[in-house]
N, C-alpha and C positions, 0 to 999 in steps of 0.2 A: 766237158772240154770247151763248148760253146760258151758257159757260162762264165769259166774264168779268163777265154780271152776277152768277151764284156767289158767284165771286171776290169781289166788289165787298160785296154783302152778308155776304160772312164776315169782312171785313175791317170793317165796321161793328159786327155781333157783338164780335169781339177785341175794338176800342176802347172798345169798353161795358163789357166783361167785366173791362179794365185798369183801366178809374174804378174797379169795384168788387172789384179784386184775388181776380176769379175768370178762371182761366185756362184754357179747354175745349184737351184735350187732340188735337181736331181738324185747333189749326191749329199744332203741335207736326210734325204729322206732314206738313205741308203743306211745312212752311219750313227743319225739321231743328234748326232752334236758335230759342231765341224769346228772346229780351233781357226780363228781368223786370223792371221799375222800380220804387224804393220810394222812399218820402218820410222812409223812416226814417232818423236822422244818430246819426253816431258817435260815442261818448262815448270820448276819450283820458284816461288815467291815468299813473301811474308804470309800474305794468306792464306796458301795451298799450291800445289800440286796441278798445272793442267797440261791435257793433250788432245790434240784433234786428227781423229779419223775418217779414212774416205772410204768405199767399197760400194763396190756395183752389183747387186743381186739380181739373177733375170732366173724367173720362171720357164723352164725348159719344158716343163709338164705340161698337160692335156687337159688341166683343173685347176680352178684357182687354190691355192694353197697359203695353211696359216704359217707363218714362220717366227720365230721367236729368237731375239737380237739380245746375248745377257751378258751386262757386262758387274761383276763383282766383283772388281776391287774398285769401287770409285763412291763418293757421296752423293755427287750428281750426275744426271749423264741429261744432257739435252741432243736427242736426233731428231736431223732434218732431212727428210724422206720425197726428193723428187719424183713424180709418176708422170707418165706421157702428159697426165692434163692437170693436175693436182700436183699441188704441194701442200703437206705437212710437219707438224711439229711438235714431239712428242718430249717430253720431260716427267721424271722420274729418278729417283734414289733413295736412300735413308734420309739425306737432307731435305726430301720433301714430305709434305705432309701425306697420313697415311691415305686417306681420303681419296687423293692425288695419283695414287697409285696407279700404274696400269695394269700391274698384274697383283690379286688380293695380298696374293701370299709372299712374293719377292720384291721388294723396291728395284732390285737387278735388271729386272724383264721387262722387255720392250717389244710389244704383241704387235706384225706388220700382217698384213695380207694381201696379198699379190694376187694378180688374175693371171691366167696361163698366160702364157708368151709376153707377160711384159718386164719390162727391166726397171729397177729402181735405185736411183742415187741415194747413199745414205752420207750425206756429214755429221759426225758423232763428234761432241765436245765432254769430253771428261774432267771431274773436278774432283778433288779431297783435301779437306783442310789440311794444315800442315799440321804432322806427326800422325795423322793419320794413315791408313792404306791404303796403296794408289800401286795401280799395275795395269800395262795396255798386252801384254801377254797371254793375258787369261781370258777374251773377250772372244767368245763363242758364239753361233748361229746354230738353235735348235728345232728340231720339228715338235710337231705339236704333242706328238704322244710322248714324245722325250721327256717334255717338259713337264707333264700332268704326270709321268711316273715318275721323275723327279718330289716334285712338290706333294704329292703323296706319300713318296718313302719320306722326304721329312718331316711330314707331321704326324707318320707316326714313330720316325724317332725322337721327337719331341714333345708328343702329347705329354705324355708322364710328367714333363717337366713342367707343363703348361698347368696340368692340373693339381703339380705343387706347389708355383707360385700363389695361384687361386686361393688355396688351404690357404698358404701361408698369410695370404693378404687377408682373411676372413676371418684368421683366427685372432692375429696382429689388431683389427679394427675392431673386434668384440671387445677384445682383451685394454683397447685405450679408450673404447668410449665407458666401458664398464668402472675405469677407472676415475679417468674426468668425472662422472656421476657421483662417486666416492667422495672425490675431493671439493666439489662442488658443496657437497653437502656437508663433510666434516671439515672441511678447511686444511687438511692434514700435508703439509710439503710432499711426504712422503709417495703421497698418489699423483699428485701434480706430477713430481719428477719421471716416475715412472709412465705416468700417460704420456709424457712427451718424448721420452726413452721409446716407447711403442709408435710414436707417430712416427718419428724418425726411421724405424723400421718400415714403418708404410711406406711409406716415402721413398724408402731404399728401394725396398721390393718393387717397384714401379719404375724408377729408373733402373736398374741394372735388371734389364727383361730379356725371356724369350724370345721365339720367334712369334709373330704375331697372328695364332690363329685362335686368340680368346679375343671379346671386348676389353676386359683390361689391361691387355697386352698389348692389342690394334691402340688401345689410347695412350700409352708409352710413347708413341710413333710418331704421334700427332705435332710433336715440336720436339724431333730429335737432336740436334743442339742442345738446347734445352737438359734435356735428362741426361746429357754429357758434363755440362755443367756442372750440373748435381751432385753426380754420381761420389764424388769423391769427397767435399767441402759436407754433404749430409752425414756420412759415419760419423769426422769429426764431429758434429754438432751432437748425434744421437747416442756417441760415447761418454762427451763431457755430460749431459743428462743421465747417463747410468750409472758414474761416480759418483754425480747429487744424490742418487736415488740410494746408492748401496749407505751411502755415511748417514744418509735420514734412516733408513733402515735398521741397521746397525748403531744408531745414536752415538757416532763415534764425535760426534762435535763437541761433547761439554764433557769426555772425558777423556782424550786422547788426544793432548791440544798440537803434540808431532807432530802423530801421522793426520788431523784433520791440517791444518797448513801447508803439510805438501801435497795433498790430494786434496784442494781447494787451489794450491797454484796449478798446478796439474789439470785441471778443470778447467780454469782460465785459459792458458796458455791452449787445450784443444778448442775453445770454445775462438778464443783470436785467430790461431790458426786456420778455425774452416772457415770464419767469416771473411778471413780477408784472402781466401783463396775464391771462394764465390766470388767475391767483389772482382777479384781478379778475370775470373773464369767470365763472367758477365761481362765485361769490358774487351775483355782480350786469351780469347781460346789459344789454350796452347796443348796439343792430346799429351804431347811428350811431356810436358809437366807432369798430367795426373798420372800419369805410367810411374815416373820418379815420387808423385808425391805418395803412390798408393805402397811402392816399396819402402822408403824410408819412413814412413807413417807406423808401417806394419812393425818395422825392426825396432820402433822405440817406443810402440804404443804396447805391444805385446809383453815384453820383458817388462817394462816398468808396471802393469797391472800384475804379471804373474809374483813381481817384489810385493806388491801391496796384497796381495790376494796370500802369501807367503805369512807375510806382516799377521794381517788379520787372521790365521788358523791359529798364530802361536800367542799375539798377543788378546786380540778381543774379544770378551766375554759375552754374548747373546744368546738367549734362548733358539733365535732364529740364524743363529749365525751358519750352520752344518747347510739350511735351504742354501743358503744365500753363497757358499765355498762349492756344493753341488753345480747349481744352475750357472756360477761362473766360469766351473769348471770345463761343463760343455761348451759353452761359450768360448771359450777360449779353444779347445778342442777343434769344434769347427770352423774360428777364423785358421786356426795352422792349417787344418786338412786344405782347407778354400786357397792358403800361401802357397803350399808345395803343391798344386794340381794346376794353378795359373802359372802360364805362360809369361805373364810380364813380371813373375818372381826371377826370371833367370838363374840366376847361381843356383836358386832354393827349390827352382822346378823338378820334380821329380821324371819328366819326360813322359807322363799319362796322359794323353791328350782326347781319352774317352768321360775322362769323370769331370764333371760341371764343378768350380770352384763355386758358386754360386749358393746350390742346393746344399752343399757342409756348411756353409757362411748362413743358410737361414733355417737347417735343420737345427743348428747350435743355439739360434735366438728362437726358436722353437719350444725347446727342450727348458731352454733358459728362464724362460719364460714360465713354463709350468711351476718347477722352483718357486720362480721369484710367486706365485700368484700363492702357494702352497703358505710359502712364509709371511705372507700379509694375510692370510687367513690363519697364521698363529699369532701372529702382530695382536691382529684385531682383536683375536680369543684372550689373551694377556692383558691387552687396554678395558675389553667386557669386565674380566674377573676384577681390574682391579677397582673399574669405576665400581662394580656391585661391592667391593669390600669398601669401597672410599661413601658408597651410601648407608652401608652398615654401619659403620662409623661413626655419618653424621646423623642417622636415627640417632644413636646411644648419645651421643653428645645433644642432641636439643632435648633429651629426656633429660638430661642431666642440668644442662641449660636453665629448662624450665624450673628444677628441683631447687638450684640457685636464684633460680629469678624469684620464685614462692619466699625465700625466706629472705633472701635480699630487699624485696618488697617490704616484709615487715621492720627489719631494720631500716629502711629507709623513713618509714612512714614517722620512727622515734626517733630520725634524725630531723624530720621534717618540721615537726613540732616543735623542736627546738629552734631548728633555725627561723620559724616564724618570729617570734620572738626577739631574735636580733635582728631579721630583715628589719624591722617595727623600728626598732631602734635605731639602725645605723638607716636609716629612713628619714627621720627625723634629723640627723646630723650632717646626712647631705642636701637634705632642703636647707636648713641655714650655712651650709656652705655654698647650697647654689645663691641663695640672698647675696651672702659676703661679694661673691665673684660678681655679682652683678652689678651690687655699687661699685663697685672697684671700675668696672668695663664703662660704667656711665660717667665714674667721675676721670678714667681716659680721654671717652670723648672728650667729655667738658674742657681739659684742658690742651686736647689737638685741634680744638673750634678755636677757644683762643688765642693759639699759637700761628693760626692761620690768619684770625683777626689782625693781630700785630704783625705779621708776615703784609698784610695789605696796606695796613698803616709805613709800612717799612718801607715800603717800594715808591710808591709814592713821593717821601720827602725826599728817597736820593734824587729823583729825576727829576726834584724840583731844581734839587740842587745844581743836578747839572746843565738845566735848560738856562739858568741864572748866569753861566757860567759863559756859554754861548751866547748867551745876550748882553754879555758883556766884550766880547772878542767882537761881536758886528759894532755896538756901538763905539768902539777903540777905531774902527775902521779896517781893521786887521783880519782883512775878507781871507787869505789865505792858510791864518793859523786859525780862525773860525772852520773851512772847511775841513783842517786836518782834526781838529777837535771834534767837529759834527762825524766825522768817520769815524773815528775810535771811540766816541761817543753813541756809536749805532750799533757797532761791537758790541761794546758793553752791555748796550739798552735788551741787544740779542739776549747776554749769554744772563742778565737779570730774570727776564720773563721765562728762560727755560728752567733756571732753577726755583723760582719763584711757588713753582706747582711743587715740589719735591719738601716733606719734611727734613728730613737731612741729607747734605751731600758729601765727598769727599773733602777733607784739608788742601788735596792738593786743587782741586778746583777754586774752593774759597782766595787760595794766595794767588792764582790766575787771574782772576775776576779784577782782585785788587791790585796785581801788576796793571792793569788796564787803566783800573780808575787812579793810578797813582800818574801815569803818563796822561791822564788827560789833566791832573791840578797842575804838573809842572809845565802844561802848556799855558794855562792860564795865568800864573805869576810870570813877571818878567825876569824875575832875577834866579826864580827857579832853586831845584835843591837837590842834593845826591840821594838815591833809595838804593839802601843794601839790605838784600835779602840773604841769612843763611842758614840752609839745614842740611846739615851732615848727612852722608849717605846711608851712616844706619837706622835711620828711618824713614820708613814706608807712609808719605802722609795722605796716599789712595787708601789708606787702610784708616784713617781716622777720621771721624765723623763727627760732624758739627752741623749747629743750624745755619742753613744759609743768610748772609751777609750781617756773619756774627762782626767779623773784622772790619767790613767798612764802616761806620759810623765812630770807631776808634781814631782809625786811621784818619776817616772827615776832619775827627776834634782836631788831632794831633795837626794835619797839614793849618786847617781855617784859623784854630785858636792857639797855633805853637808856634811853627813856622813864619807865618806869613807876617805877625808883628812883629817879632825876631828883626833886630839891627844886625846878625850874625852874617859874616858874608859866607862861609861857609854852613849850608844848612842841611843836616841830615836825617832822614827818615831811614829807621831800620827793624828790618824783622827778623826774629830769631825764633829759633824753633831747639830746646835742648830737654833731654832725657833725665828723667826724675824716677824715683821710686813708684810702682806703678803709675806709671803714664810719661807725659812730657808736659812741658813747657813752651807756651809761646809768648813772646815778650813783642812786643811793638813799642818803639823808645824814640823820641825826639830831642833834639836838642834848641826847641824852642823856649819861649819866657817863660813854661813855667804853670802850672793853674793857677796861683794864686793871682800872676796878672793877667791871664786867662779870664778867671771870672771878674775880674775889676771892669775887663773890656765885655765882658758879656752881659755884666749889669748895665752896664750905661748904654749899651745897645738895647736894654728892656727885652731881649732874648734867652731863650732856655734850649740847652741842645736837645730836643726832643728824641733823636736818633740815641742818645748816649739810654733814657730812660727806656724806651722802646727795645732798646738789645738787651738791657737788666731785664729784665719781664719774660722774653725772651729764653734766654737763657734757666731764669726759674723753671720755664716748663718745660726742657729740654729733661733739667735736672729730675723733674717729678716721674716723668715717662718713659724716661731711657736709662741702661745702667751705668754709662759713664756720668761721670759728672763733673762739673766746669764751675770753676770757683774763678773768679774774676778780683786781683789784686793792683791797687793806683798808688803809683810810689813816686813823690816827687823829687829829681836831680838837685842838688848843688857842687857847685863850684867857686871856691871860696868865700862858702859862705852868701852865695847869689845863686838865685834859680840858673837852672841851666837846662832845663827840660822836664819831661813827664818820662817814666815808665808803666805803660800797663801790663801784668799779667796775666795772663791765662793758664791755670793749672788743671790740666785736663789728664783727669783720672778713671782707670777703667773698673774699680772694684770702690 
């Protein structure tokens, strides 16, 4: 009776003590856990969930005592703990690193210890990312024995689990470095895909972990973030690798060109998928994403393999196909069981909230696994038989080879003798073809030396000519038709010496050149004379080829010995360019006196047009070394019976 009015008064105490969020550490020890109530609310953001707590704890007891402060539902929790002479500050959660921890086994727990009779301020600041779980409802104050029988019952409801992870991660990393080695060595896609199929699995098993009373499981912890990020963007990845791995397996590429294109986009599209959720996920956490993305993932990752998994029992034919429909089987099997046993399946939850989604999600790539290794040890047995039959093969074939080589040799040997014989011969008919060819190349030279000879001799006399010309304009006094002449005469002087080096140039350059030197003779006469140039558009005269300055020393005769004694008041120089039977025609025509009184004045000047001989010569070796060829015709005008000019022609043929 004593003992329950105690009771009864301590429990009036407490409620007093909770109005005024002072909590005697009395009835901690009484009840093992004490449920803290706050009227403080949460403030949600972009990045999380926070709330801040206050509570006064005093040591009522006779002993200093440990006490334990758990708060789970939050990612961080940072408390600041006033004492009569100290202040501290403690920080912990899953978003810290495990190391960090204050208590080994819970990120939750927050270990304080009080001396008897003293009282401690606690300000608790709570944080959890957004779409994470966040609650100030649940935040308890534990005694120490609470807490150790606690954290004992759950490790060992979760040992089992721990030391299936373990297996699993052991067997996963034999299984892909055994494979990498494989592939290493034979090159074969097939083990590539598949050890990256099994990393992926590593990887998984690591981020989506127990609780952390393994080393490999504490190392999970160590950048929790981190293995959130993960968690969902690595299935993607290490599914799209187990598509590569089944169609390398299955050699469904070179004969199923369907179903490999849509399970090749199919691939793709997981393999985009997880990376640019990672990318996502690294940048900018969002939990509620992966909740959404691990449901809608599930809903159209699951069917569209069980369609291809369908596909492949009825349509493709492999030895190993039955491993490979087994091990996908289970596969498949334990991602459903792992859908309907998770909570963040909703609709598809089956309400059992004792059985791990987890352990069917890696019992299946377990299972799967043996399969798959089963079938690449019948792969491999199939690839042995046939290389040993493909050696058998090639033994029989170089005996055979050889049996052919023995008597192909002796026919060789009676075709050899023969052909000695004519080598001999036709030996002898291409040394005196190489002779032929020789002189032929020498007497080339010989006649591009001399073409270049009279090329030197050529240049020369025009720019005798035209310095004569200019020394004629200064001695006139006629300083300003001298400078226009010295200009267009520098022109000219240019575009000579450029072509000068060039055995042949274009037509259309040639009639340029000569537009030039035709505007520097009509500066130099006074009375001057019309130049008509014409050639029809349907020929190309960039495309015809002559030696350079075939035309001016015609054109010289024509202006010096036609024109310029010419009484004509009107006086005309013209060029014409017209189309013949292979090739064309170029005509250069004056309507001056005439040659015959031409040479009358050129005798008694005791002169010879050197230029006119120098372009015949010219011309000859044009003809010897090139296959057009350029006949050169001088046809003299009349008009009633009276000279009336000169025409020369040029018929320039290409066969």
């Amino acid at each position: 009776m004593r003992i329950a009015v105690y009771i009864f008064c301590l429990l009036c105490a407490v409620s007093t003590s909770f109005a005024q969020d002072r909590i005697p550490l009395s009835s901690v020890e009484i009840f093992g856990e004490l449920r803290l109530e706050s009227i403080a609310e949460a403030r949600a953001n972009k990045q999380g969930t926070t709330a801040n707590l206050r509570w006064i704890i005093v040591n009522d007891l006779d002993s200093a005592e440990d006490v334990y402060l758990r708060v789970p539902s939050a990612d961080s929790v940072v408390v600041h703990a006033a004492f009569l002479s100290t202040d501290t500050t403690f920080v912990t959660g899953p978003y810290v690193r495990a190391n960090s921890w204050l208590f080994p086994e819970d990120p939750a727990i927050v270990p304080l210890r009080i001396q008897a009779g003293q009282q401690v301020k606690l300000n608790a600041r709570l944080w959890s990312a957004s779409g994470r779980p966040f609650s100030v409802k649940n935040v308890s104050l534990q005694s120490r024995e609470f807490t150790l029988g606690q954290s004992l019952s759950a490790y060992r409801q979760f040992a089992g689990r721990t030391e299936f992870n373990g297996f699993f991660l052991g067997a996963v990393v034999f299984a892909m470095l055994f494979s990498l080695l494989i592939w290493a060595r034979t090159r074969q896609l097939v083990f590539l895909y598949y050890g990256l199929y099994l990393l992926g699995a590593g990887i998984y098993s690591l981020v989506v972990k127990s609780l952390p009373y393994s080393y490999l499981a504490r190392a999970a912890y160590m950048d929790l973030p981190l293995t959130y990020k993960l968690g969902e963007p690595v299935q993607y990845l290490f599914f799209g690798a187990y598509i590569a791995f089944a169609f390398e397996l299955l050699d469904i590429d070179h004969r199923y060109l369907t179903l490999s294109r849509f399970a090749r986009l199919f691939t793709y599209l997981l393999l985009v998928c997880g990376g640019c959720l990672l990318i996502y996920n690294l940048f900018r956490f969002d939990y509620l994403l992966q909740q959404k993305a691990f449901l809608i993932s599930r809903m159209v990752i699951l069917p569209v393999a069980l369609i291809l998994l369908s596909y492949i029992v009825w349509q493709v034919q492999s030895p190993v196909k039955w491993f490979f429909v087994v091990g996908s089987s289970l596969f498949f099997l334990g991602g459903l069981l792992a859908v309907v046993v998770d909570p963040k399946s909703r609709h598809l939850f089956f309400g059992v909230t004792t059985l791990n989604p987890v352990n069917f999600f890696k019992t299946g790539i377990l299972l799967e696994c043996l399969c798959f290794a089963l079938a690449l040890g019948v792969k491999i047995r199939i690839q042995q038989k046939q290389r040993d039959y493909a050696t058998s093969a090639y033994i029989d074939q170089l005996e055979l080879n050889r049996q052919m080589t023995q008597s192909e040799n002796e026919r060789l040997e009676n075709m050899v003798r023969q052909r000695s014989e004519e080598i001999l011969e036709k030996n002898l008919l291409i040394e005196k073809q190489k002779q032929s060819q020789m002189r032929s190349e020498l007497q080339k030279q010989i006649a591009e030396m001399e073409m270049r000879a009279l090329r030197s001799q050529m240049n020369p006399h025009f720019i005798f000519n035209s310095l004569n010309s200019i020394r004629y304009q200064i001695m006139k006094k006629d300083y300003d038709q001298a400078v226009l002449y010295l200009t267009r005469f520098s022109k000219l002087l240019r575009y000579i010496l450029q072509n000068s080096r060039e055995h042949v140039i274009a037509l259309s350059e040639e009639i340029e050149m000569n537009r030039l030197y035709v505007q520097l003779e009509s500066l130099r006469f006074s009375q001057g004379f019309e130049f008509i140039l014409q050639i029809p558009e349907s020929i190309d005269t960039s495309q015809i080829l002559i030696p350079p300055m075939l035309l001016q020393p015609y054109i010289e005769n024509a202006v010096k010995h036609g024109l310029v004694p010419s009484a004509r008041q009107l006086k005309t120089l013209r060029i014409e360019i017209k189309e013949i039977e292979g090739g064309c025609r170029i005509i250069v025509e004056d309507n001056g006196v005439g040659r015959k009184a031409s040479s009358l004045s050129s005798k008694f000047d005791g002169k010879q047009s050197l230029g006119i001989k120098i372009a015949c010569e010219r011309i000859e070796l044009f003809n010897a070394g090139y296959h057009p060829v350029i006949q050169v015709l001088i046809e003299d005008l009349f008009e009633d019976r009276e000279p009336s000019g000169t025409r020369v022609m040029f018929n320039y043929k290409y066969t």
